[in-house]
N, C-alpha and C positions, 0 to 999 in steps of 0.2 A: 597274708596268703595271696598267692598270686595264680588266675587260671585260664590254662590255654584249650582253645575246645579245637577239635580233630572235627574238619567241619566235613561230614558225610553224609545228607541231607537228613531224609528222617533216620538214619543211624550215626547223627553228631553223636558226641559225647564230651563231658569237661575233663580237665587236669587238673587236678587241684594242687597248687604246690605249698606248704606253709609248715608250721611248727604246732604240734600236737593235734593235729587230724585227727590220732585214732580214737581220741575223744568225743571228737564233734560228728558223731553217726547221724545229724543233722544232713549232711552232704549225700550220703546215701539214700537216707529213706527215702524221698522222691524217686529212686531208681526202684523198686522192691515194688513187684506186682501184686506179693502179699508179705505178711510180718513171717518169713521163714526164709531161714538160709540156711546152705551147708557151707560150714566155712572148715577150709582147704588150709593147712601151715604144716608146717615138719617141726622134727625133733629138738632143734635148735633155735627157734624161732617161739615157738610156743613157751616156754620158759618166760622169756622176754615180754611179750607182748598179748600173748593171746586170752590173757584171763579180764585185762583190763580191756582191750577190745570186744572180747563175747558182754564182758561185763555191761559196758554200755548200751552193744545192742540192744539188749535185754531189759537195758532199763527202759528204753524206748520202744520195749513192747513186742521186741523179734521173737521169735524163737529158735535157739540156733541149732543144728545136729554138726558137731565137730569131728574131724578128721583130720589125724595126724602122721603124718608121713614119716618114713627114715628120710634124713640129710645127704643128698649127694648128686651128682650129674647122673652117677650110673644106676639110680631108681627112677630115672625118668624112662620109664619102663612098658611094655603090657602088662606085667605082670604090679606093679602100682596103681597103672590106671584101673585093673578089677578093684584092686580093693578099693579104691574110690565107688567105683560102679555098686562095689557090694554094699558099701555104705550105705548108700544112697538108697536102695533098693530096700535096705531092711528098715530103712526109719519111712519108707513111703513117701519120697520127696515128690513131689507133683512139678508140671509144667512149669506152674507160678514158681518154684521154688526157686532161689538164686543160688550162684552157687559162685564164691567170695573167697577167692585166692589171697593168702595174708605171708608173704612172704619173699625169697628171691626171684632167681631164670627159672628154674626148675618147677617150682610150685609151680609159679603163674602156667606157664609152657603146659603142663598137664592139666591143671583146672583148665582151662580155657580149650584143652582137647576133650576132657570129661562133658563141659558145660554145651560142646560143639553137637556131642555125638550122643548124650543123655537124652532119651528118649525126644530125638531128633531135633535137640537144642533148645534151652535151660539162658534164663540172663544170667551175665558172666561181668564181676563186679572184681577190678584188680585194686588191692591195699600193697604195693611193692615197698620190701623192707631195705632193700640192698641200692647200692649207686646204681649197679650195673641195672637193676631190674627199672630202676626211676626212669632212666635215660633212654633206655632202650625196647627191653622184651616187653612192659606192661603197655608198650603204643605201638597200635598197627594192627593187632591181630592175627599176628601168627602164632600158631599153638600146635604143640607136637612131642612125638614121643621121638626117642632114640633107636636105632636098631641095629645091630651088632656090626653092619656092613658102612653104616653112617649117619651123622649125625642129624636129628630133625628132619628124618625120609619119611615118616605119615604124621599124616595132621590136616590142620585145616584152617581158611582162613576165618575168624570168627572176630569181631571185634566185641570191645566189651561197654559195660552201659554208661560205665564212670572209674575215672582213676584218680585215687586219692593216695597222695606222695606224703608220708609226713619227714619233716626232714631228721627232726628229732630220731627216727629208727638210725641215724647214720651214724649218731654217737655208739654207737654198741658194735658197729661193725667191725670185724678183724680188719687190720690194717692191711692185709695180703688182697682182701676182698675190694676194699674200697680204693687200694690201685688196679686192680682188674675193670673195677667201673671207670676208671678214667680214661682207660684203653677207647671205649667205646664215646667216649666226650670229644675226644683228640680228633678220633674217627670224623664226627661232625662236622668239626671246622675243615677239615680237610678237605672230603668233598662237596662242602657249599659255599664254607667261609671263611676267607682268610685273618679277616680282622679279630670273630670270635678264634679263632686260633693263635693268631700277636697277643690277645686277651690271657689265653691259658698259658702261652710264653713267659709274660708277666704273673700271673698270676696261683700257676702251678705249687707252690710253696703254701700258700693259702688254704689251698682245696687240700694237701694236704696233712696242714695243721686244723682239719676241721671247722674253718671259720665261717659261721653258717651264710653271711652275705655273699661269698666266695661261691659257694655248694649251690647254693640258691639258685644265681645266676645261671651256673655251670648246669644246672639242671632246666631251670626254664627255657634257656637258650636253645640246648640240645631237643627238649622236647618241641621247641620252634620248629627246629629244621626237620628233624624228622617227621613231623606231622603234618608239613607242608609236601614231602615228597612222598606220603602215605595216600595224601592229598589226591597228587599226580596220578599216584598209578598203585592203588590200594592193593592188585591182586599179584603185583611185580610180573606185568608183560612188556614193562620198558625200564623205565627213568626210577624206581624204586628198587632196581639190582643193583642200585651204586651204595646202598648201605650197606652192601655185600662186601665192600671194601676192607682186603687183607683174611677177609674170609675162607676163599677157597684154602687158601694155605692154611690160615688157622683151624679148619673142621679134619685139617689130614692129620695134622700134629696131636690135637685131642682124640681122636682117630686112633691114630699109633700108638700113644701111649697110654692108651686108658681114658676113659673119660671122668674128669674131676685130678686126676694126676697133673696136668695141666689145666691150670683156670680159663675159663672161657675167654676171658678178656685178656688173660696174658698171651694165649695161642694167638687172639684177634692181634695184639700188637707185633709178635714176632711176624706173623702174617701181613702185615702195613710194611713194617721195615723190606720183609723180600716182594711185596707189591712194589713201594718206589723203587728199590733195587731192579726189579723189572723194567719202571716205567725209564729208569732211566736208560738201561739196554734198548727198550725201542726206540729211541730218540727223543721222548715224549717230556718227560721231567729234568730241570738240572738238577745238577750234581749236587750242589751247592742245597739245593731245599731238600733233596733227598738227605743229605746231612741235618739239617735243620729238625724235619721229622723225627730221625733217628734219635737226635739229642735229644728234643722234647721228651720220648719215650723214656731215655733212660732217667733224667732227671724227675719222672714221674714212678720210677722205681719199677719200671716193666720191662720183660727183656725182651732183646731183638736177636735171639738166636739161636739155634736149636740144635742138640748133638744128638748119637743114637742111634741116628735113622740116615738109611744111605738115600741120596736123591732119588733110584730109582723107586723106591717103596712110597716115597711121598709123590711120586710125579701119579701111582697107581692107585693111591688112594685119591690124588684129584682126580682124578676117572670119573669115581663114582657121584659126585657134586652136583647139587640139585642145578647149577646154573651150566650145566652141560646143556647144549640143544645140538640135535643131529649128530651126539658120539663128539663133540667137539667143545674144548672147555671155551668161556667164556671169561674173562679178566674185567677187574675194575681197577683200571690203572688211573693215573694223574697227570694232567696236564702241568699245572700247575698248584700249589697252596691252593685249595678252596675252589678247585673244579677238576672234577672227573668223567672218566667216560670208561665206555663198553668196551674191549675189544676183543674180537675173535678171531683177531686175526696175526697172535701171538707165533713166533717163529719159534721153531723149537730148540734152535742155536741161543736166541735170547734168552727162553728160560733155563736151557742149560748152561748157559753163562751166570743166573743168576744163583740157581743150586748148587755149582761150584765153587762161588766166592764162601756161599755160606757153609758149606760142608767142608 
């Protein structure tokens, strides 16, 4: 087991990464301000894991009140979050009560809005079963519902008391899912690290053929970077929008086409490819790494391209993008491999140069 703590003063909290965690509820109970949880998992998830993880709670004296969601982007809803709320309410969950997300984005993203806004916030304890959720959504603290106009527009930031990664859940995972979570790995090295990047270069073929030393790294690493730049700037008023990277485009694409019709991580990638495709119209990135990315993406089995939708519709859906300030979008383009920056000062010639190549 190997663990990285998200250092927030008196709101640190550890990572736990290793193989069969959902056993060891030794790592939790220190978290739990009393033996009661409501634990959070969906349809698909619950099958898999959740009798052996209630199971142990319970041996260890919890009490759990379970809640089981439908599977999908498009239940990350209001109308989800009541029935969580009604849960909650009917079993008389108190302040102490925690409330213990056991699952992918989705789960975590809503428990962690439930646990924000339940009787004016509840400890919020993420058990992430997915690549994408390891790497990404279960560090940092953002949590949020969907709304018809765009992706992840209310929420809040909440972080949570502990995250426990078991790697083991990643044998189970569909193979569609667990390239959508690499999308978000790649993302890492890109804008902080070039070498952890040369690393998934090499190593790509590894993570996946599932080889848990391979996953291991690729997850400890990524929760490095990311919790170092959560670090920075926890609330994203600077230097933490650069995990935003390939995002604006990717939340227009899941946008257009339904949300869950396109994988979060696969939009994220198609989104990275026309990010360098940008950076390299401003003069910012070469040609050559903008290739380099690209290959890595597909060799990782994700695409970099999107049919369907005419440039204008995607340029109006980034309109509506949380990292607009002042009616004016904001870009996370590349300098280079493994350093990015802001820019707002995007010409509209370039990015119409870049929605042309693609379209």
């Amino acid at each position: 087991m190997q663990t990285y703590t998200v250092a927030l003063g008196d709101r640190s909290y550890p990572i736990y990464i290793g193989t069969g965690l959902l056993s060891n509820v030794e790592l939790i109970l220190p978290h739990l301000p009393q033996k009661r949880v409501a634990l959070i998992t969906n349809e698909i998830v619950a099958p898999l894991y959740l009798e052996k993880f209630r199971g142990a709670l319970e041996q260890a004296g919890v009490k759990v009140v379970q809640v089981v969601l439908p599977d999908g982007e498009k239940y990350k809803s209001w109308a989800t979050l009541n029935t969580i709320y009604d849960a909650l309410l009917a079993s008389h969950c108190e302040r102490g009560t925690s409330i213990v997300a056991l699952g992918g984005g989705v789960v975590g993203d809503i428990s962690g809005f439930a646990a924000a806004t339940y009787q004016r916030g509840v400890p919020f304890i993420q058990v992430p079963t997915t690549l994408l959720a390891q790497v990404d959504s279960s560090i940092g603290g953002k949590t949020a519902i969907n709304h018809p106009l765009g992706k992840n527009m209310i929420g809040a930031f909440y972080q949570p008391r502990v995250v426990v990664s078991d790697m083991q859940t990643l044998l189970s995972l569909p193979e569609r899912e667990l390239k959508a979570g690499l999308a978000e790995i790649i993302k890492h090295g890109l804008i902080r690290d070039e070498s952890f990047f040369s690393w998934l270069e090499v190593n790509i073929e590894r993570i996946l053929a599932r080889e848990m030393d391979a996953l291991a790294h690729a997850v400890f690493r990524s929760c490095e970077i990311k919790g170092a730049v959560v670090v920075s700037d926890e609330r994203e008023l600077g230097e933490r929008a650069l995990l935003n990277f390939g995002h604006t485009f990717g939340h227009a694409i899941e946008n257009e086409f339904g949300y869950g019709t396109w994988l979060h991580g696969e939009a994220v990638a198609t989104g990275m490819a026309l990010a360098c495709d940008l950076s390299v119209q401003m003069g910012m990135l070469g040609k050559s790494d903008s290739d380099r990315v690209c290959k890595l993406l597909v060799r990782a089995g994700l695409p970099i391209e999107v049919k369907g939708v005419a440039p204008e519709r995607l340029r109006a859906l980034m309109s509506v993008d949380k990292k607009a300030r002042d009616g004016k979008l904001h870009f996370i383009l590349l300098e280079r491999i493994g350093s990015a920056r802001i820019r707002a000062d995007v010409s509209p010639s370039a990015l119409d140069r870049t929605l042309a190549q693609v379209f």
